[in-house]
C-alpha positions in Angstrom: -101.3 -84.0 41.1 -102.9 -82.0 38.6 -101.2 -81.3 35.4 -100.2 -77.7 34.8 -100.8 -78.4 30.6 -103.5 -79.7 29.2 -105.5 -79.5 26.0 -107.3 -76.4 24.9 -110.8 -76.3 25.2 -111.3 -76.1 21.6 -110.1 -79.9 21.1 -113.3 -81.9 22.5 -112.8 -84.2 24.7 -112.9 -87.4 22.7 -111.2 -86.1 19.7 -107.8 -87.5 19.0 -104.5 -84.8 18.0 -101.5 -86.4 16.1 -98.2 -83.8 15.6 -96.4 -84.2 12.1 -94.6 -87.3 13.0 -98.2 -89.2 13.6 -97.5 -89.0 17.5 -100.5 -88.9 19.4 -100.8 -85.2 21.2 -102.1 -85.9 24.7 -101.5 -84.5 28.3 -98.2 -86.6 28.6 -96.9 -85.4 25.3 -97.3 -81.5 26.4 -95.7 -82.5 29.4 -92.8 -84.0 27.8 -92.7 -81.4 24.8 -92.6 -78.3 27.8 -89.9 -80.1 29.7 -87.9 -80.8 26.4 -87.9 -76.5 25.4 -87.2 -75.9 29.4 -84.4 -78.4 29.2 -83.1 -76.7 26.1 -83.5 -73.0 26.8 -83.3 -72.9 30.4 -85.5 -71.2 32.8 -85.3 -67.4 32.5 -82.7 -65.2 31.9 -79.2 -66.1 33.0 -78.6 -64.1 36.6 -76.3 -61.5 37.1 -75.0 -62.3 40.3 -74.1 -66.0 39.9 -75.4 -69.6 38.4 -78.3 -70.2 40.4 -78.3 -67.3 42.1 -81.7 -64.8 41.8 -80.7 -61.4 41.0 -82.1 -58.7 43.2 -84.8 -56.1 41.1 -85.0 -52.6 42.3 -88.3 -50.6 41.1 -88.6 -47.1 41.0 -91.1 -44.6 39.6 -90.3 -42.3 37.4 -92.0 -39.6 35.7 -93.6 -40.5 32.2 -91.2 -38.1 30.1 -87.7 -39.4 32.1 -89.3 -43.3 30.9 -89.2 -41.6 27.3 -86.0 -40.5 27.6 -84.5 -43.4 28.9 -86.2 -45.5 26.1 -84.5 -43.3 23.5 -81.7 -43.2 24.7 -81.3 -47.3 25.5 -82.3 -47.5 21.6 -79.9 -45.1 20.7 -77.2 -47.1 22.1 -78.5 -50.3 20.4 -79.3 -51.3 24.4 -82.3 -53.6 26.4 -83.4 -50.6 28.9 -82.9 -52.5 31.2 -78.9 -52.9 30.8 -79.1 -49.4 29.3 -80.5 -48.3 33.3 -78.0 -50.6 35.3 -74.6 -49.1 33.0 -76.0 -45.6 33.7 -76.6 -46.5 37.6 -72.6 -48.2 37.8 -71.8 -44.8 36.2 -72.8 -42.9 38.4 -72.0 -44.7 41.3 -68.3 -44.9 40.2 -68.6 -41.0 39.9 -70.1 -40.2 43.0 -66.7 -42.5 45.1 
């Protein structure tokens, strides 16, 4: 199975990497080092339906000036857009029932 990391094309082929700690850098040590930060930070942002769970994405165009506003307005309220869009959607779905 091919590895999915590898060394850059700017290290040649027979030269030799060592990190800080005088540990040879190789295929297996990317490998390792990439499965150590995924192990450590997870994979993605936590989902908002449950633990394991994918949560759905709905996409929408929108003109380029409601973008704007929506942008201002998420930093405004200190806000990612995109929580800043799904608050403003519960909203006004709790409005509308």
């Amino acid at each position: 199975m091919p590895r999915k990391y590898k060394l850059g094309p700017d290290v040649k082929p027979e030269e030799k990497i060592y990190d800080s700690k005088g540990n040879l850098v190789d295929e297996n040590y990317i490998e390792s080092a990439v499965e150590d930060v995924h192990r450590q930070l997870g994979r993605g942002r936590p989902s908002l339906t449950a633990p394991g769970k994918t949560s759905p994405e709905i996409k929408a165009r929108v003109p380029a000036e409601l973008k704007d506003r929506l942008q201002q307005a998420a930093k405004e309220h200190g806000q990612p857009l995109s929580v800043f869009i799904r608050e403003a959607l519960e909203r006004h779905l709790d409005e509308a029932s």
